[in-house]
C-alpha positions as CSV (number, residue, x, y, z in Angstrom):
1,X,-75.9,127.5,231.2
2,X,-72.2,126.3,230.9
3,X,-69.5,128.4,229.1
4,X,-68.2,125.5,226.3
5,X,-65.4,128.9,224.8
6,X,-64.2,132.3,225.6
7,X,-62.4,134.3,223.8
8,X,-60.5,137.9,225.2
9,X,-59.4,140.7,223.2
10,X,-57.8,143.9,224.8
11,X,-56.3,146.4,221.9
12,X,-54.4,150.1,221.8
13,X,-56.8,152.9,221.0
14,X,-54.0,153.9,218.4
15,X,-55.0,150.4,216.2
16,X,-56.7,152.4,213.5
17,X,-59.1,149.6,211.2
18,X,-56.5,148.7,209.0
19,X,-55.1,146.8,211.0
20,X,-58.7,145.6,212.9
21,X,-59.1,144.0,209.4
22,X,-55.8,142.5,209.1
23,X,-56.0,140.9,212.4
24,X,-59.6,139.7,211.5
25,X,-58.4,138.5,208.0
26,X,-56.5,136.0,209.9
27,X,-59.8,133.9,211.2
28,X,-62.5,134.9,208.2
29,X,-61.9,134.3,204.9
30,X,-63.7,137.3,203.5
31,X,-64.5,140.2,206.2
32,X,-67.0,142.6,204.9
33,X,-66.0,145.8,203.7
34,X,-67.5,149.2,204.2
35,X,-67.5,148.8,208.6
36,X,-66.5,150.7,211.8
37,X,-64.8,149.9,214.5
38,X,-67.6,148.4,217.0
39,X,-68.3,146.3,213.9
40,X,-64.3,145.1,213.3
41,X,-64.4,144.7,217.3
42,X,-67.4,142.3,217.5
43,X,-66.4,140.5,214.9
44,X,-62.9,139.7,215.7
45,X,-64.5,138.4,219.2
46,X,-66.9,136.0,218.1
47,X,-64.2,135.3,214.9
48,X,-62.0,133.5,218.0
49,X,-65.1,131.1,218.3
50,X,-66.5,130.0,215.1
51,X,-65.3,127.1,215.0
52,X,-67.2,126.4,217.8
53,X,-70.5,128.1,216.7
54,X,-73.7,126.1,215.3
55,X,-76.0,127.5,213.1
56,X,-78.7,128.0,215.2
57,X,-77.2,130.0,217.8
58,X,-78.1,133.1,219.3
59,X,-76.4,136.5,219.0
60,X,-76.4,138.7,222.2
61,X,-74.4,141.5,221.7
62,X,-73.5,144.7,223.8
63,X,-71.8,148.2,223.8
64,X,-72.0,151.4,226.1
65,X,-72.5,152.9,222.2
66,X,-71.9,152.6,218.2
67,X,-69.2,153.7,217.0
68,X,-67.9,157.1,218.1
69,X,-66.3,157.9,214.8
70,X,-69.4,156.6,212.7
71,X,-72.1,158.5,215.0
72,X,-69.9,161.7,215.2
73,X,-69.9,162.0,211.3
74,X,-73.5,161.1,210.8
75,X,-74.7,163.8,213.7
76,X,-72.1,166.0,212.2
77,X,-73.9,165.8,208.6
78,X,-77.1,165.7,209.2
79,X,-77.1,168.1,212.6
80,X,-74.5,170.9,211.9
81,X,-74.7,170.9,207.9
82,X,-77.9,170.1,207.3
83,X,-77.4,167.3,204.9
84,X,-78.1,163.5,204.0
85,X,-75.5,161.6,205.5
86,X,-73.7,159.2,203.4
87,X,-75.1,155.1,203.1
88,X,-72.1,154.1,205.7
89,X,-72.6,156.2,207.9
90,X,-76.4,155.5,207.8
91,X,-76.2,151.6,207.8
92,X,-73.5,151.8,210.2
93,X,-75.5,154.0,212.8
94,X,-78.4,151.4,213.8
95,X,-77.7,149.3,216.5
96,X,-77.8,146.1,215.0
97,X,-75.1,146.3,212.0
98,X,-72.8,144.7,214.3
99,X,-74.6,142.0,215.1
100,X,-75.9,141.8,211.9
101,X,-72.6,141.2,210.1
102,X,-71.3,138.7,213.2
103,X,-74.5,136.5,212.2
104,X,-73.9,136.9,208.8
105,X,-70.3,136.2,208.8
106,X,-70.7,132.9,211.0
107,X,-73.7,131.7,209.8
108,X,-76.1,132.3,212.8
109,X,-79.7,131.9,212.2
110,X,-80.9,132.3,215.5
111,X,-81.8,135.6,217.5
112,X,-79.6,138.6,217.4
113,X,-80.4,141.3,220.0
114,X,-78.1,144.2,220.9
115,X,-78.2,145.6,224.0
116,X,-76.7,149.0,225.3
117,X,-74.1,148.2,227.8
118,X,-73.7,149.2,231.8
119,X,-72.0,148.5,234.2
120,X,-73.7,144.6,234.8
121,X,-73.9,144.1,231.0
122,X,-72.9,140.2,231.8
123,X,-76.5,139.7,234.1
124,X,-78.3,141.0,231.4
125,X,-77.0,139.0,229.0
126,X,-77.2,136.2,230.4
127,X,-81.0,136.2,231.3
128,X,-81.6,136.7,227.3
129,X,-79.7,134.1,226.6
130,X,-81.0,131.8,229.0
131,X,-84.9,132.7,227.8
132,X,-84.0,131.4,224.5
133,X,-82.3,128.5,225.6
134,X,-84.7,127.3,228.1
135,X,-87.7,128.0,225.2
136,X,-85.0,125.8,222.9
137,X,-85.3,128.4,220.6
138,X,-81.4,128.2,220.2
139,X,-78.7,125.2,220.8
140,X,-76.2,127.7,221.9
141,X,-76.1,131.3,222.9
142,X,-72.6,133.5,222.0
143,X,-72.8,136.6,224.6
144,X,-70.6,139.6,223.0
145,X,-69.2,143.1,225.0
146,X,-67.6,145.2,223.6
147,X,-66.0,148.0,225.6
148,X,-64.4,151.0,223.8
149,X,-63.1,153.7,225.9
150,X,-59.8,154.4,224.7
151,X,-58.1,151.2,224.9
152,X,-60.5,148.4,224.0
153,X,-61.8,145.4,225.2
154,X,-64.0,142.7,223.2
155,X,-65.1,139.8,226.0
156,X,-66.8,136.5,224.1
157,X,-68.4,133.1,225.6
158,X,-70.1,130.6,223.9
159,X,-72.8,128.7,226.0
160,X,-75.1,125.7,225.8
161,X,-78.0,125.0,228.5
162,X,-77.0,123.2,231.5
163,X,-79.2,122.3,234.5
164,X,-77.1,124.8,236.7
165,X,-78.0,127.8,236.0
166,X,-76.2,131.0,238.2
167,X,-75.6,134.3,237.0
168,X,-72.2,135.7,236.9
169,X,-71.3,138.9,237.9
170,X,-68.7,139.6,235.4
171,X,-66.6,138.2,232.6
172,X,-64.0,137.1,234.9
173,X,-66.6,135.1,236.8
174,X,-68.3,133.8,233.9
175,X,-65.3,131.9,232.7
176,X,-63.9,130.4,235.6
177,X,-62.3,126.9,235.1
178,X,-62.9,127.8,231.3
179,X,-59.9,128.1,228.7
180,X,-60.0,131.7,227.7
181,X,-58.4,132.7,224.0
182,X,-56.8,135.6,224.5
183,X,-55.8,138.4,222.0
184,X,-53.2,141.5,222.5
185,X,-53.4,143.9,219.8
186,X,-51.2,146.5,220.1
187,X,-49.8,149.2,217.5
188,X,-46.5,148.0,215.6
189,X,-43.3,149.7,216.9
């Protein structure tokens, strides 16, 4: 597989989602409403490549978890007070709303698998990718991490099949000789 775009995004853990949506506002038109954070991180890394993107790409998207926030306040209700929890924190819970709203908002109608991330999340990755590509079920495969443990990192690359195939390591790796878009988001002083 060859990387054809990457995108990087490292951000403050004091960006609260208002301003997650105003940096994503600038590269969708119309971002969805009603999200959490993993969601506003995912999609601001793959937003950096749509322009790249075909239609029948595949999603391949990873976290260590869902959002913290979202997952706290639906164990919260439904654990400790013994209640329904509300639709967004339902909806937001499963695995693949992220992924879901990264097809839906680039127009992907090829696979979309999430994948809880360790610590060689980029292997992993891309042996599904390369599955699909090699069964031509996709054209292109866009491999998402998202890494939220304080400060946060969103790592992107957009691949087509090649006839080298090696797996990388890392990110870093992964995108040798590539051109990288990077993104610092940082709280306004």
């Amino acid at each position: 597989m060859k990387v054809i775009a990457a995108s990087e995004i490292h951000g403050s853990a004091e960006l609260d989602d208002k301003a997650l949506k105003a940096a994503l506002s600038q590269y969708l038109a119309s971002p969805p409403r009603r999200i959490d954070r993993l969601i506003f991180q995912a999609l601001l890394g793959a937003a950096l490549l749509k322009e790249q993107v075909r239609s029948d790409c595949g999603l391949y998207l990873a976290s260590r978890h869902p959002a913290r926030p979202t997952m706290g306040a639906l164990l919260d209700a439904v654990c400790v007070q013994q209640r329904q929890p509300k639709p967004f924190e339902f909806v937001n819970s499963v695995s693949n709303a992220a992924g879901f709203h990264v097809a839906q908002q680039l127009g992907l109608e090829g696979p979309n698998l999430f994948v809880g991330a360790g610590p060689r999340v980029w292997p992993q990755l891309q042996r599904l990718a390369a599955l699909d590509l090699a069964d031509g079920l996709v054209s292109q495969a866009l491999l998402v991490a998202v890494e939220d443990l304080g400060d946060f990192r969103v790592q992107a690359v957009l691949m087509e099949p090649s006839s080298c195939h090696v797996l990388a390591h890392g990110f870093d790796e992964l995108t040798i000789g590539s051109d990288v878009c990077h993104l610092r988001l940082d709280v306004p002083t």
